[in-house]
N, C-alpha and C positions, 0 to 999 in steps of 0.2 A: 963703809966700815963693816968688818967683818964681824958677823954675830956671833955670841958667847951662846952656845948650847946648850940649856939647863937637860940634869939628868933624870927627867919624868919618868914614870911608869903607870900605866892604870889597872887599878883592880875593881874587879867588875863582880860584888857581892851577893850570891843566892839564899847566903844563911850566916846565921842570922839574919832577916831583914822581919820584918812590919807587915799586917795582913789588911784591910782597909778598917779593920777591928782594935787596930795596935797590940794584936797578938803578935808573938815572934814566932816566926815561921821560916822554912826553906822553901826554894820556888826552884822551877825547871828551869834548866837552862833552854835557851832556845837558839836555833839554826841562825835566824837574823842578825841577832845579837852577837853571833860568835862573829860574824862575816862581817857586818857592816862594823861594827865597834872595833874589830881588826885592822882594818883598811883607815879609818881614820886616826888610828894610832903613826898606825904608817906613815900616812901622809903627810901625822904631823909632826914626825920625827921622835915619838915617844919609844924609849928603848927595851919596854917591853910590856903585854896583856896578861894582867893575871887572871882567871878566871877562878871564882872561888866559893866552893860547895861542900859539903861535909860529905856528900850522896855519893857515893861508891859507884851506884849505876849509872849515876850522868858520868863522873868520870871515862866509866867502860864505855858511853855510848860519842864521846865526847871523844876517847879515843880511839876508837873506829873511824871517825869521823874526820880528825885530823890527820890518822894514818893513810886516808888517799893521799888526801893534799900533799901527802909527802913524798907519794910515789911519783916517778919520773912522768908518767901518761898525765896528772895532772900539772905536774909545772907546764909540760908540751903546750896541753889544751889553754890554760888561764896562770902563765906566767904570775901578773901583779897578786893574783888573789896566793898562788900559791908563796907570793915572798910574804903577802902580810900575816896571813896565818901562821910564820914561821914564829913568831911574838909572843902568839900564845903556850901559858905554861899553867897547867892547873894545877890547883893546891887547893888543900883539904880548911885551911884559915887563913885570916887576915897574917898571924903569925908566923906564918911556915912562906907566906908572899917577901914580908918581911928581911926573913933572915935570907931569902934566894935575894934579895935583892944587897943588903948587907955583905953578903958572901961574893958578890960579882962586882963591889963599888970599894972592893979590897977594905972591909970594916968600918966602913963610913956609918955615923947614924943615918939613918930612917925618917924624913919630915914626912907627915903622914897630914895628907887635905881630904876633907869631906865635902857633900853639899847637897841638898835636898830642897826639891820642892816646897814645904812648909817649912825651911827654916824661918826664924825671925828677926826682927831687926836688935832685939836682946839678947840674939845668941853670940856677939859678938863676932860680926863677919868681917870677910876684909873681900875687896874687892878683886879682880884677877890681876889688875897690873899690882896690889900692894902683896899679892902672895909670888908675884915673880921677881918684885923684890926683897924677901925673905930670902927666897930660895938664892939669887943671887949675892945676897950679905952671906952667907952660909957657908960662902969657900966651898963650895963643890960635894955641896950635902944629897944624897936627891931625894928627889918628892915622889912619893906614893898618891896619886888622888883617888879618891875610894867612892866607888857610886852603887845604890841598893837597888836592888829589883822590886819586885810589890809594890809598898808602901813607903822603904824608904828602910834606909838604916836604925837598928836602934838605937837608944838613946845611946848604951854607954858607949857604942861603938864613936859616937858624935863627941861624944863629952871628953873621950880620951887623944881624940884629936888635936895634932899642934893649928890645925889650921881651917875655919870653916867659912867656905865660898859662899857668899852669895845666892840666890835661887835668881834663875829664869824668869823673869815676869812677864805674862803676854800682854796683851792687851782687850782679850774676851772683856763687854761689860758687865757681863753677867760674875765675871773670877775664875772662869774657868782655867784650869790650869794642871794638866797632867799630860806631857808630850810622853816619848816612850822615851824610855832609856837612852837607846842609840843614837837617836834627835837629841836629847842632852849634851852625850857626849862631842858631838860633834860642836855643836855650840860654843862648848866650853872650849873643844880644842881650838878652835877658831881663836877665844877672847884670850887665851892664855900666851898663842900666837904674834897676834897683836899685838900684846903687855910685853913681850918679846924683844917683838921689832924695834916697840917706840923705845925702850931701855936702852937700844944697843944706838940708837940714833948721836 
């Protein structure tokens, strides 16, 4: 059976996020993050990375950065990296991610998924295959998933969400439990995959 392809997008949030203090803070963007969180979008068919900062000079430096990738010498040298980074599109909030996305899915609402590390079992989660079933009852709505750097999203950003995933749990005995971002994301793109697959069966 041929699969029904939900219309995902990921936003990958610098600021507002959380400091290990639960102050609200802005964080750098970094090089790993743009590349590896890029390519796994890709590969899981997500139809586009928003990268999202208030900071004017990661912008600037952010597109510098992109603008090789764009030039002919690198698709030459690294083809796949230069198609996945074509995804990325930065925006200054969650809101301006939003309405790029709104504007491209010809006025469709916006299903907006969070999911953090210390969520809790009272924040009312739902699992990956019950948020691809959302998405899929939804007639063709698509989903935003939104993940924080630092510390983690703030609250309202969480509280205003239609939809909050689940956290990662390892199995350190100790509780450790803080992968990086990009390790996240990949994860989830995996479980959301899967939740996917088994629907379309």
């Amino acid at each position: 059976m041929k699969e029904r392809k939900a219309n995902i997008y990921l936003g990958l949030v610098h600021g507002p996020v959380k400091n290990k203090y639960g102050k609200e803070v802005t964080t750098s963007v970094t090089n790993l993050d743009v590349h590896d969180i890029a390519r796994s979008c890709r590969t899981f068919g997500f139809k586009g990375y928003f990268i999202i900062t208030p900071v004017w000079a990661q912008h600037d430096l952010l597109g510098k950065m992109l603008g090789y990738w764009e030039s002919d010498s690198a698709n030459l040298y690294n083809p796949d990296r230069h198609d996945a980074l074509k995804l990325i599109k930065l925006v200054n909030t969650i809101e301006e991610s939003v309405c790029a996305i709104r504007e491209r899915e010809e006025g469709r609402d916006v299903l907006v998924a969070v999911t953090g590390a210390n969520f809790q079992e009272d924040d009312g989660l739902v699992e990956a295959h019950e948020l691809m079933e959302a998405v899929a009852e939804a007639n063709g709505r698509p989903l935003l998933l939104l993940f924080g750097t630092g510390h983690g999203l703030v609250s309202s950003i969480v509280e205003s969400a239609d939809y909050r995933l689940t956290p990662i749990v390892g199995l350190a005995e100790d509780g450790y439990n803080h992968l990086s971002v990009r390790s996240a994301v990949a994860i989830y793109c995996e479980r959301l995959a899967c939740a996917q697959r088994n629907s379309d069966k």
